[in-house]
Structures are given as C-alpha cells and as structure tokens.
C-alpha atoms as one frame of an Amber mdcrd trajectory, in Angstrom:
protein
  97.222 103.085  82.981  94.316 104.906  81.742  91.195 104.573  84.189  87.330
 105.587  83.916  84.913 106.363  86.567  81.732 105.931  85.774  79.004 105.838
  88.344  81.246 104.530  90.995  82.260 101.801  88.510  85.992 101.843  87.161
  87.681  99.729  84.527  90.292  99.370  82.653  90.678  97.229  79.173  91.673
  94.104  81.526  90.111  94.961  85.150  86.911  96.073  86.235  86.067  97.375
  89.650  82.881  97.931  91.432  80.885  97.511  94.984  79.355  94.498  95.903
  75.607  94.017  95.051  74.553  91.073  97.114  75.369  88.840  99.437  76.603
  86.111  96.794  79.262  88.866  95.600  80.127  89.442  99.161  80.328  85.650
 100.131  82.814  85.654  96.787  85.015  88.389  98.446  84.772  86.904 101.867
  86.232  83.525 100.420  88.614  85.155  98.599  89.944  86.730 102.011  89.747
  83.273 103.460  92.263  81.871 100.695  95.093  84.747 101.341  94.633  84.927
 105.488  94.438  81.494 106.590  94.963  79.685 103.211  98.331  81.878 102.723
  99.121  83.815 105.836  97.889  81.122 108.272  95.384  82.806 110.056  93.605
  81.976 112.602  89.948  82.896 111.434  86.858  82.216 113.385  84.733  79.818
 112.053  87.364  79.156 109.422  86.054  75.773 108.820  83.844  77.432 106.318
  86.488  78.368 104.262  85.025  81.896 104.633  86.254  84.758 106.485  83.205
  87.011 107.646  82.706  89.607 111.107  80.654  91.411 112.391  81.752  94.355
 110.585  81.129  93.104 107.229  77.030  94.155 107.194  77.808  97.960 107.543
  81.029  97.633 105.289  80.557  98.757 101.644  83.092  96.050  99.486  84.722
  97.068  97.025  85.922  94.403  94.563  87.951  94.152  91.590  87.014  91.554
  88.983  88.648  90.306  85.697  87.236  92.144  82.969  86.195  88.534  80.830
  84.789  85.810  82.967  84.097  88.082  86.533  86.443  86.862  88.735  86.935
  88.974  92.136  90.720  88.887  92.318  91.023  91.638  94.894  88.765  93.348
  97.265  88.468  95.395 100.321  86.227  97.094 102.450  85.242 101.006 103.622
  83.350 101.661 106.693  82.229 105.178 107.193  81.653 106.868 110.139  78.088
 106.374 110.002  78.127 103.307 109.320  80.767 102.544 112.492  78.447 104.329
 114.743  75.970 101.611 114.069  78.634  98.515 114.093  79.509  99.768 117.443
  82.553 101.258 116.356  85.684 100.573 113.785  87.443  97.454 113.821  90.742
  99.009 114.326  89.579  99.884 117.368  90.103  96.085 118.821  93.591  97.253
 118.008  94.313 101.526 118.990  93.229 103.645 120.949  90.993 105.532 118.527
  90.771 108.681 120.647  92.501 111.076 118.035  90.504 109.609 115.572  87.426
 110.690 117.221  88.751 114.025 117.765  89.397 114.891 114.033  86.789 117.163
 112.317  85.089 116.415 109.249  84.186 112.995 107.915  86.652 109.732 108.438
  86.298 106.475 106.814  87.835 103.705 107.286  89.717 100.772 104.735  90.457
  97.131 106.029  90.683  93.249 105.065  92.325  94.293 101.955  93.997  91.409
  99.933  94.412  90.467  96.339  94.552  87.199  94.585  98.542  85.292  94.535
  98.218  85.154  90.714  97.451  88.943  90.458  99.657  90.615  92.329 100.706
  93.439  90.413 100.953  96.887  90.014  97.747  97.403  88.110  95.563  95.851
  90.158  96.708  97.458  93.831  96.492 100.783  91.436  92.679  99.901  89.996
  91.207  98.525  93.777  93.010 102.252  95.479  92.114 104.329  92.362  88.464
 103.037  93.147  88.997 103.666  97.099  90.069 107.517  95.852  87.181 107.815
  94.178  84.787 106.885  96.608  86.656 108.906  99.402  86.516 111.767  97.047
  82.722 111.621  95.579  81.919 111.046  99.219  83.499 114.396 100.767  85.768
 112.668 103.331  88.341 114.509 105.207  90.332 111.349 106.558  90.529 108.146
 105.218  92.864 105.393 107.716  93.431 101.942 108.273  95.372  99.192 109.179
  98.264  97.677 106.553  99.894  94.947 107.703 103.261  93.537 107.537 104.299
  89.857 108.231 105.947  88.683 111.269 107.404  85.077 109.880 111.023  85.977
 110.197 110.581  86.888 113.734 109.628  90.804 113.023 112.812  91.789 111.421
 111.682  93.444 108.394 108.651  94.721 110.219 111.235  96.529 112.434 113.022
  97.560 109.446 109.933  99.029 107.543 109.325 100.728 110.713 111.894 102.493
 111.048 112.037 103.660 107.460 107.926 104.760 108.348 109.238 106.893 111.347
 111.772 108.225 109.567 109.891 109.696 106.288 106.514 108.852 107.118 105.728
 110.022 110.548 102.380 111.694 111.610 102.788 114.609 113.879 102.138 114.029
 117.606  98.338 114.805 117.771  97.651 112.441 115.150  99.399 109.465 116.436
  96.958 106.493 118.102  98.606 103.919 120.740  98.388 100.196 120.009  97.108
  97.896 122.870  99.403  95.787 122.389 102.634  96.829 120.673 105.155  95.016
 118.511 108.022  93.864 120.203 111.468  94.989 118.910 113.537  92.815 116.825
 116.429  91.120 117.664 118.186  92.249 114.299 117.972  94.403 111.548 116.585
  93.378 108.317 118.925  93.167 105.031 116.089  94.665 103.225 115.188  97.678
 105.431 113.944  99.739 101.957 111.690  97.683 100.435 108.097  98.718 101.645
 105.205  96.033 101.537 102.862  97.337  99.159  99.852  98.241 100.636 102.012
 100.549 102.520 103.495 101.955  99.420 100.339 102.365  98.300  99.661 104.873
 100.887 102.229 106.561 101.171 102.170 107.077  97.550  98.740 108.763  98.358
 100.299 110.804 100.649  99.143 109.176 103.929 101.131 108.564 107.313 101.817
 106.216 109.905 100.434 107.016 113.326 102.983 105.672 115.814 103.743 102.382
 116.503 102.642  98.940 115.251  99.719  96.630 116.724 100.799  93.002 117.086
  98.032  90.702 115.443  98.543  87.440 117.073  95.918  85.598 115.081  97.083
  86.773 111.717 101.086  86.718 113.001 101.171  90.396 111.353 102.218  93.854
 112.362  99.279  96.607 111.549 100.553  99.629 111.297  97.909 102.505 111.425
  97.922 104.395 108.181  95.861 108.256 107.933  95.375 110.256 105.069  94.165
 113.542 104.985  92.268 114.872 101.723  94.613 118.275 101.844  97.575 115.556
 102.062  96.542 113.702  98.846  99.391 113.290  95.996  98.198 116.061  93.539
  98.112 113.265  90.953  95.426 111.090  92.395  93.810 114.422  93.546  93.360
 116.261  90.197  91.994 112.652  88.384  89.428 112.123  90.781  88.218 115.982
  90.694  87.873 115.779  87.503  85.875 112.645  87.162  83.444 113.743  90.230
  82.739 116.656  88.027  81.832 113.690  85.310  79.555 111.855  87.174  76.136
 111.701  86.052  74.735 108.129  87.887  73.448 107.628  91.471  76.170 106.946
  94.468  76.600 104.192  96.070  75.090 103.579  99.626  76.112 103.752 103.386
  78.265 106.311 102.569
C-alpha cells in the first residue's frame, strides 16, 4: 500500500489519517470508542449514558484518527500519551493495570498507545496498517526510545483463546526478565485450550509485526471483560521495514510537528 507523510498527515488514495484538531474531532473519536466498547464489547463505561467514552486521560492524549478519504468519517482512532504529557495526567493509564516500575526505569523517551479501536465495517488490513503507519511516524519524528501499551483480547468464551494467544506470546514473543511489568490483577488460567491457539488478534499482530514484545502476564479488565496484555517496543527492535520508510520520510518533512509531544 503506498503511504505519504506529510506534516504528520498520512493518506492513502482511500484513507486519510491525521491528529485531532478540536474538541468536536475528539468528541467524534470518543463516540466512535463508545460504539465498539460498550456498543460491541459490552463495556461498562462511566457515564456511558452519553453514548461517549471520555477519561481523564483524554486532555493530555494526542488522538490520532483515521478518516475516509471522501466524506471525513473517523473510522479508527487511538491515542499517544508521552511521557510528558503522563507526568502531568498523574501518570499512564496502564498504570491502573501494572506495575509500571520497569517502565520508569528505562532510559530515553517512552510513549504510550491506548483505546485503540476501528469501525465494524472497516476492519481490514489497510486501515490497522494506515492508523500504526501514522503511530510509527509520530514515534519516529518524535525521537522515542519505547513505545508500549495495552492490546486486548476478549474473554467471552471464558478466556480460552486468551490462554491460547498467551501462550503462543510467551513462546515467540517474550520480553526478557527486566522488561517484564506485573499485572494487579492477573488473568486466571483457562479451563481448556483453545482450537485456534495460532490465530493472533490483530492489534497484537500488529505489534509484533513491529517488532514489539509482551511483558509477562495478562491484566484482567473486568469492566471491558478483556485480557490486556502489555505490549513494548523498542526503536532498535523496529521491523527494518517500518524503520527505513519512516527515516526516510522524517528526512522529508518540511511542516511544523504536532504538539504535546
């Protein structure tokens, strides 16, 4: 799929990505969230009788969104909050989940990537692959060393293929011991094993295809009935693919960054 970066703008002949301006594009994004974790997932979202879902987090996040190229739709989105920005939220949200102590131990810059969802009509290979080429390129431009986050995988058969993914994760996707982060509260094992154990949700895919890892074990979300599992990706760990497109377009850019970087 051929991509251009432009001024922290992407697009492709169909899909156009960019960060969210103002608060009507983030209310857009926030609805859209809404729709796929309580409208989909069911949820439990505070103050989900707004049909919106919106934290505290969201003021110090910069959202990135992906839009249909004719009419401006958001069909997917997520969010990045930097360390800078997490020092002044009071910390990362994953941190309601791990034990974030290795985190704060790395050196260099870390960002962070959560509430990540995509429309049900659009899900699709080119659209995960425009919303993380645009996450590349920010973490890139932006001189990060670490970029993590929490993917999550659904518990409604009981956490059987959660297991299953799991085990596939510790088995070809490990992190080594000092990067690994402890859940506060852990996923129970499953009773049985899935009859799909290779089939990896695709967020995850996504990074491991980047080249990222899994930290140890999964987080059980009770409100969104999900496993997170703690994904890090080191820049000197990035698939040399993704690495030498996004060089080479930082060397391109000509326009002004985005913010709260």
């Amino acid at each position: 799929m051929r991509m251009d970066v432009i001024n922290g703008t992407s697009h492709n002949h169909r899909l156009v990505t960019t960060f969210a301006h103002n608060a009507q594009d983030l209310l857009e994004a926030q609805r859209l969230r809404y729709r796929v974790f309580a409208g989909e997932l069911g949820a439990r979202i505070k103050n989900g009788d707004t049909g919106v879902d919106a934290d505290r987090y969201d003021p110090y996040c910069q959202h990135l969104l992906v839009r249909e190229a004719h009419g401006g739709r958001i069909i997917a989105c997520t969010r990045i909050l930097t360390d800078r920005q997490a020092a002044l939220a009071g910390g990362f949200y994953s941190g309601g989940e791990f034990r974030l102590d290795m985190i704060q131990s790395l050196p260099g810059r870390v960002m962070e990537v959560g509430r990540t969802c995509v429309d049900a009509e659009f899900r699709n290979g080119a659209v995960i692959a425009t919303l993380w080429q645009g996450l590349a390129g920010f973490f890139m431009q932006h001189g990060f060393d670490y970029l993590f986050g929490c993917a999550s995988i659904s518990l409604a058969d009981g956490g059987i293929y959660a297991n299953a993914v799991l085990n596939r994760l510790r088995e070809q996707h490990l992190a080594p011991p000092w990067h690994r982060v402890h859940p506060l509260d852990p996923l129970p094992a499953a009773d049985a094993p899935s009859q799909d154990p290779t089939r990896l949700p695709p967020l995850i895919k996504a990074y491991v295809s980047l080249g990222a890892r899994v930290c140890g074990e999964a987080c059980w979300d009770r409100d969104f009935n999900c496993a997170d599992v703690f994904m890090l990706l080191y820049v000197g760990d990035l698939n040399p693919r993704y690495a030498r497109h996004f060089l080479e377009h930082r060397r391109e850019s000509r326009g002004p960054a985005p913010v709260l970087a």
